[in-house]
N, C-alpha and C positions, 0 to 999 in steps of 0.2 A: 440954616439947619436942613438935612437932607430927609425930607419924609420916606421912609421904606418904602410903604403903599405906591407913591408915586411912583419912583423910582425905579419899579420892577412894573407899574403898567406902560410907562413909557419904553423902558428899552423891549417891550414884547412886540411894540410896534406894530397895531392894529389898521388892517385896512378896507373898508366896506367892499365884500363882496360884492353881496345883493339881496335884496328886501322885497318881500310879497305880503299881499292881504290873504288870509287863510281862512274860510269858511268852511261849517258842517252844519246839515243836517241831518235828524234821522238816525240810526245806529249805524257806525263806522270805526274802524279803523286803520290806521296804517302806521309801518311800520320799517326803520332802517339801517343802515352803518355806514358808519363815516371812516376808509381807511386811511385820510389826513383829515383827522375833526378841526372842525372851524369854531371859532367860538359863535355860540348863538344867545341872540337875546331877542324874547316874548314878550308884548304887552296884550292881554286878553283885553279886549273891547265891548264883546259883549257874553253873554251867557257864560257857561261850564264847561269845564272838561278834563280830561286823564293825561298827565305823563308815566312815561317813563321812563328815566333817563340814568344809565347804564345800574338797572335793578332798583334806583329809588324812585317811589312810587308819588307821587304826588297828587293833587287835585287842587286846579287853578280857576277862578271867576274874573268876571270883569271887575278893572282895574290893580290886575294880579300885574306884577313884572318879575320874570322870567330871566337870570343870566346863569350860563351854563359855558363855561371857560374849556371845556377841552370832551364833545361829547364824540364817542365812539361807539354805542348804539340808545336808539329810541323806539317808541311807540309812544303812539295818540290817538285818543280815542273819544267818542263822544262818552259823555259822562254816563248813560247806560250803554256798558260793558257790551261791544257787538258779538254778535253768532260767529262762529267758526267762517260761515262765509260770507260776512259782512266786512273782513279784511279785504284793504286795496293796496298797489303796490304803489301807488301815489295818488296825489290830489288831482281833481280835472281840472283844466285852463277851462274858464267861462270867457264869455265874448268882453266882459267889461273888466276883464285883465285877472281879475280875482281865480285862486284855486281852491275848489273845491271839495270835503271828502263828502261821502255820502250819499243822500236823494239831491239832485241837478232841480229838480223841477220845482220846487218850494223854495220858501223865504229861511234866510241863514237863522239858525237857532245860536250860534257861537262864530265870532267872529276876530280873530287874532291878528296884529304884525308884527310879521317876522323877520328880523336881520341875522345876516351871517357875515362874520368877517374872518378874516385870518390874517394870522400870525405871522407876519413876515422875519421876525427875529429866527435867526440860526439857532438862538436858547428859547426858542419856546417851551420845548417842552421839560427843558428843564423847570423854565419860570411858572409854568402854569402847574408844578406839583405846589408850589407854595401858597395855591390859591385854592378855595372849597372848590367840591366838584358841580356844586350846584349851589344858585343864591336865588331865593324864594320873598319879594319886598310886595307886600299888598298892601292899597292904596295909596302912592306914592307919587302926587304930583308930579313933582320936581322929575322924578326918572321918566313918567310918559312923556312931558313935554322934549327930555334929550332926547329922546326914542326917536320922536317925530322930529326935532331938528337935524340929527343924522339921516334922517329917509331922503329930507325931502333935500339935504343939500345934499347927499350921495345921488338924486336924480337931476339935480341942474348943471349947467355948464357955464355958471357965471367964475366971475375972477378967483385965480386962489384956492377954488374947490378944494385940490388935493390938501394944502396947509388945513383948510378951516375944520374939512372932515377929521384928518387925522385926531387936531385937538380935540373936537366935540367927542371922537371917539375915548380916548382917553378919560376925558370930563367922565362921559357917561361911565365907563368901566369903572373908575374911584368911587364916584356916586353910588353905585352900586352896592359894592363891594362894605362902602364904608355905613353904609346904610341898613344890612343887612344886617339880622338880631339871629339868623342859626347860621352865621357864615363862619363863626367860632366853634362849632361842637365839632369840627375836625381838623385833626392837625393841618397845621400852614401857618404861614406868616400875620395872619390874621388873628389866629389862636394866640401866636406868640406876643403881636404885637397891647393883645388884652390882658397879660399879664404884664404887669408895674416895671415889675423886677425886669422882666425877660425885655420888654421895650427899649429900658436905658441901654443895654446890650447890642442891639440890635442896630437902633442908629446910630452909636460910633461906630458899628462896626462900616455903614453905607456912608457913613460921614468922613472916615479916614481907613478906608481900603487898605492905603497905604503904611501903617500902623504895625508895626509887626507884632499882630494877635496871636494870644495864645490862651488856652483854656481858663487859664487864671488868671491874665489879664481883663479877659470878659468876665468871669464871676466877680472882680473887683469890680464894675462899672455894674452891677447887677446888685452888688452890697450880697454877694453870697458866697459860702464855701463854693469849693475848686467840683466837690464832688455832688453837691444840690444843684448847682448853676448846671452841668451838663447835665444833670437825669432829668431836671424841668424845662430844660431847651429841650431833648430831644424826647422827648413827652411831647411838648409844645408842637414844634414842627416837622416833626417827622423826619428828622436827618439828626447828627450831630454836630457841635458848634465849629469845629474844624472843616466838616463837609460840607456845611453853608458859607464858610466865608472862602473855600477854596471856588465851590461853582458859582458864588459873585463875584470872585476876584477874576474869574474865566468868564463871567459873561460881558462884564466890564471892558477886559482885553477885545474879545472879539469884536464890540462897540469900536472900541477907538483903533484898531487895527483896519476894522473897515472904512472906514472916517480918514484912514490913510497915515495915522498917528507912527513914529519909528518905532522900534522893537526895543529900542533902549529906553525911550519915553515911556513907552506902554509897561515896562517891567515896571519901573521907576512907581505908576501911579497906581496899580493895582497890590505893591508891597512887598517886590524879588528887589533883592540888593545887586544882582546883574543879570544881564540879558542873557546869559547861557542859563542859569538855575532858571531862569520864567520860560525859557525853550525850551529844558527838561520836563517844566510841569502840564506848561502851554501844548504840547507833543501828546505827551500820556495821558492828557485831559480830552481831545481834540482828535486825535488820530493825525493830526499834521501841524506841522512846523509852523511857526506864527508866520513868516513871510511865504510859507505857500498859502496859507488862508489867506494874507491880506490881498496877494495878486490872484487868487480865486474870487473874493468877492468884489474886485475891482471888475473886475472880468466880468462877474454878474450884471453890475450897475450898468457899466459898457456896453453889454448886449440891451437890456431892459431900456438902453436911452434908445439904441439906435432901432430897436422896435416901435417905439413909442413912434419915433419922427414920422418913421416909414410908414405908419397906421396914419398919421395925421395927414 
């Protein structure tokens, strides 16, 4: 059986940035934007303090964890609210690596780490509509100890790194995700997947792609009329059930097209009965023809290897 959840943090294809310890003292804040957001995850360690991450407001303590899939502006601040000129435009680098906001010359009052990663999927940002914009888990063992095993093998250079990080980032992103108790009050796949009815739907539809669905083929696998099944899916996740399974059937393609998969293959398993109808839809979905994508992101991997060597 094919889990959604899984299935859509895998092919987002998470890869660690880079991860700091983040100290304040004192009143402070700072404040930014991100014009490709990365996804970010917090665990507070010690003391209090303020988000806010694109208008929602929050207030996080130690052992708060913190994941936020796609942010494009923030502010942080210490939990009393700073003066107009108590804003910074970043944290300081201390001698013992740690950044700073605040009073330099005192003991940290709140102390956070922080990762950033990004999204190497060409569908990220389709995939990351399907995910809350913010996931809020206090006290949550299990996620601080992934936290810290992502840190610390994102800083070693033993065997495999690139493999182990990957999974561990995944691990953590599900854990997350599946863990969270308001990660349903807004539409997405998550909202959907907590509805009974709308679930059964949901993984035939990641289970056989290839299926030729239609709106009343899903409300049968939901046990619903033709016209309940689509007003409570696109309630649910914010799209309709045609528009979901056409940009999974597109994000699918693009997977196994870069994977080097044929154009006749890849129609076959995402649910086009030939390879011209999946390069009418593959084209108007995509802006280009499935074999310019596939020799585009060949091209990409190609360049990315032969950097890599030349760095090595």
């Amino acid at each position: 059986m094919v889990d959604p959840l899984t299935s859509v943090v895998t092919l987002l294809q998470p890869k660690m940035a880079y991860s700091k310890i983040v100290t304040g003292a004192g009143r402070w804040g700072v404040r930014g934007e991100f014009d490709d957001a990365p996804l970010c995850c917090c665990v507070v360690l010690e003391g209090k303090m303020r988000y806010t991450v694109d208008a929602t407001h929050i207030v996080v303590e130690a052992g708060d964890f913190l994941l936020i899939p796609s942010m494009a502006t923030f502010s942080a601040t210490s939990f009393d609210p700073p003066a107009d000129d108590e804003w910074q435009l970043a944290p300081a680098l201390l001698e013992n690596g740690e950044h700073r906001n605040g009073l330099l010359s005192v003991d940290a009052e709140v102390r956070t780490l922080v990762g950033f990663c990004q999204l190497t999927s060409p569908d990220s940002a389709l995939l990351l509509t399907l995910l809350p914009k913010l996931v809020h888990i206090r006290g949550d063992q299990r996620l601080s100890s992934l936290v810290q095993l992502v840190i610390d093998e994102s800083r070693s250079q033993r065997a495999a790194r690139e493999v182990v990080l990957e999974r561990l980032l995944e691990v953590m992103l599900i854990e997350a995700l599946r863990s969270s108790s308001n990660a349903i009050t807004s539409p997405g796949l998550l909202r959907g997947l907590a509805d009974v009815r709308l679930a059964s739907a949901i993984r035939r539809i990641h289970e056989t792609p290839q299926e030729p669905w239609t709106v009343a083929l899903m409300a049968k696998e939901s046990a619903l009329s033709r016209s309940a099944f689509f007003e409570r899916f696109s309630a649910a996740l914010g799209v309709t059930p045609m528009d979901y399974l056409l940009s999974w059937r597109m994000a699918l393609a693009r997977n196994f097209l870069a994977r080097g998969k044929a154009i006749a293959e890849v129609a076959a398993l995402v649910g086009y009965s030939s390879s011209s109808t999946f390069t009418v839809a593959f084209t108007r979905h995509t802006g280009m023809p499935p074999g310019q994508y596939a020799r585009s992101r060949q091209s990409a991997v190609g360049g990315n290897a032969v950097t890599a060597l030349a760095a090595s």
